[in-house]
C-alpha positions in Angstrom: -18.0 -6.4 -27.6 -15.7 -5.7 -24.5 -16.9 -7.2 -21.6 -15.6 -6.6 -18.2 -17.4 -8.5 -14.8 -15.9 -8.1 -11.7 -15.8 -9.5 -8.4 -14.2 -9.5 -5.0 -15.6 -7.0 -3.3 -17.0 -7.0 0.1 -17.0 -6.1 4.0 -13.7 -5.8 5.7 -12.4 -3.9 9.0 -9.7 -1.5 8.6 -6.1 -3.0 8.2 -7.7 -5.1 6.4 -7.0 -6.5 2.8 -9.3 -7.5 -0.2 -8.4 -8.9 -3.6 -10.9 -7.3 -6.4 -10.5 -9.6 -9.8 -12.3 -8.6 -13.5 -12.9 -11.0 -15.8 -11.9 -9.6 -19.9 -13.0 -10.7 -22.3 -13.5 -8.7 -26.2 -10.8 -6.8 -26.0 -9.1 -6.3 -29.1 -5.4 -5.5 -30.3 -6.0 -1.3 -30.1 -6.6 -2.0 -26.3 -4.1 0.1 -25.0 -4.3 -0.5 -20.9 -6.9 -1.8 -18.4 -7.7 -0.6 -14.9 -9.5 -0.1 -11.9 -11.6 3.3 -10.3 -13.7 3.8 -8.1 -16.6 6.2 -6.7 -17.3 6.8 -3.2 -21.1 8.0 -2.7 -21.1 12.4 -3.0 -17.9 11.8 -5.2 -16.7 11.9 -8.4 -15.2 8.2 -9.7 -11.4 8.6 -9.7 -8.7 6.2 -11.0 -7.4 4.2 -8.6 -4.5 2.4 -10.7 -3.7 1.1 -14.6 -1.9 -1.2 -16.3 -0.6 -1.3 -19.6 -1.7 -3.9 -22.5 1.6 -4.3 -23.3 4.9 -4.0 -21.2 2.5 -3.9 -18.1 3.8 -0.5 -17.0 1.5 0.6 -13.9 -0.2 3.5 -12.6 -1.4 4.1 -9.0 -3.5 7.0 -7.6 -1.1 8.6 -4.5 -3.5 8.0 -2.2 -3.5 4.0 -2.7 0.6 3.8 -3.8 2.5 1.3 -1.2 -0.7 -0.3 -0.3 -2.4 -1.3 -3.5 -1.4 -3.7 -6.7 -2.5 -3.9 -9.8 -1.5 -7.2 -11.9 -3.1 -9.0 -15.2 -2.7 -13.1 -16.3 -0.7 -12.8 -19.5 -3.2 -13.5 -21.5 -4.9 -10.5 -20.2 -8.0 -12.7 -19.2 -8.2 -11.5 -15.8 -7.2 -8.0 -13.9 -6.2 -8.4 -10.3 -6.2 -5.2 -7.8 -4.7 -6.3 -4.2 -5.6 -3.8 -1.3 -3.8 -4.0 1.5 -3.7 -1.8 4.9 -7.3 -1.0 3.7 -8.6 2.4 5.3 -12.5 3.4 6.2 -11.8 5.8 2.8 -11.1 3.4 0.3 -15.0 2.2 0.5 -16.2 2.7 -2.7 -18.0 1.0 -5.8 -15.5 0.0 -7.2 -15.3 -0.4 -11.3 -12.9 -2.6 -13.7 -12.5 -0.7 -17.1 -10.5 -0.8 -20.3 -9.7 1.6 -23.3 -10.3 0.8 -27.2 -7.2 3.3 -27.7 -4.3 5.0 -26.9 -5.5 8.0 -29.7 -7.5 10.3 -28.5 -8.1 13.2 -31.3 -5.2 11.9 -33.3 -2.9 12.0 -30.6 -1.7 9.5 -28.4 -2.7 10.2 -24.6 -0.5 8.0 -21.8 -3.1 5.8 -20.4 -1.7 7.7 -16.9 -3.4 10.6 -18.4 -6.6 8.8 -19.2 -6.9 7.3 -15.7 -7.0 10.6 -14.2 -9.2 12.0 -16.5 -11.6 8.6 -16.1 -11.3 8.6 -19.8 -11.9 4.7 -20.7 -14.3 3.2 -23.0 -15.6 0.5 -21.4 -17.0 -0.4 -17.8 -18.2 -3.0 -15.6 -20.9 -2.9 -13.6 -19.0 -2.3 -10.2 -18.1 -4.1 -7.0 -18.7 -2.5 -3.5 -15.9 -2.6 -0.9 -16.9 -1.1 2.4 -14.3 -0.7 5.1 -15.1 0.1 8.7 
């Protein structure tokens, strides 16, 4: 089974940066991308940013492009996501998660598309990052 633990999370003033990593572990070779969302309380989780399995090609939200980074160890052990310039609306739980496939009702779906419709099969349990 896919298992996905993060950490990193934490108190920080505004300006601020925090480093968020997610430890992988399961995933198998139909894992198409890996990434990071997050869900503020009243609101909906939304992607934050993705990265690709293979060829690492990334994908950021716009409201966290030019101030966050999301990176993986080659052996795609651990997800990194480096905030930076933090802002009192980035506090959120914040969620490390990863797809079993690209194929969604026969068809491949850019894992772009599946970050911004939160459509991942696997979660973590969340890390809160509160910025004042």
């Amino acid at each position: 089974d896919v298992q996905l633990v993060e950490s990193g999370g934490g108190s920080v003033q505004a300006g601020g940066s925090l480093r968020l990593s997610c430890e992988v572990s399961g995933i198998t070779e139909g894992t198409n991308c890996i990434g990071w969302f997050r869900q503020a309380p009243g609101k909906e989780r939304e992607g934050v940013a993705a990265i690709m399995i293979v060829g690492a090609t990334t994908y950021y939200a716009d409201s966290v492009k030019g101030r966050f980074t999301v990176s993986k160890d080659n052996a795609v052990n651990t997800l990194f996501l480096q905030m930076n310039t933090l802002k009192p609306e980035d506090t959120a739980m914040y969620y490390c998660a990863a797809d079993r496939s690209a194929v969604r009702g026969g068809q491949y779906v850019p894992c772009a598309l599946r970050a911004l419709r939160r459509d991942f099969d696997y979660w973590g349990q969340g890390t809160q990052v509160t910025v004042s």
